[in-house]
C-alpha positions, -999 to +999 in steps of 0.1 A: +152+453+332+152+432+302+138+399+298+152+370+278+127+378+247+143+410+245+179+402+240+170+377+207+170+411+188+200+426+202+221+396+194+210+400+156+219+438+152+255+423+163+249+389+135+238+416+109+265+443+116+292+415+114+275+405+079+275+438+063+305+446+079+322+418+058+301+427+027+316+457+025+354+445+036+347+419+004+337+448-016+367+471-007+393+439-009+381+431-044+382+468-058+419+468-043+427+441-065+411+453-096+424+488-095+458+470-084+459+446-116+444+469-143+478+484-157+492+451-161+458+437-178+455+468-200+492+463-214+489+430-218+453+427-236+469+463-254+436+478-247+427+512-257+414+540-235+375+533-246+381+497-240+391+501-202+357+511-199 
């Protein structure tokens, strides 16, 4: 059986899944966008191949 002391830690593996979990979906979203916008950027700013770096 488990007591109420014992479901406190259970309930923060959920809280600290869901915050990594939206980390990451941040991450992901934000690479997306970069990767999306960098041929429009790099013609615009006329950026060499060195400078994308």
């Amino acid at each position: 059986m488990l007591s109420e002391n014992s479901a406190v830690p259970y309930r923060y593996r959920w809280l600290t899944l869901l915050t990594v979990a939206s980390a990451l979906l941040l991450i992901v979203v934000d690479i997306t966008v970069l990767y999306t916008a960098l041929p429009s950027l790099s013609a615009a700013l006329h950026t060499t191949t060195s400078e994308k770096l």
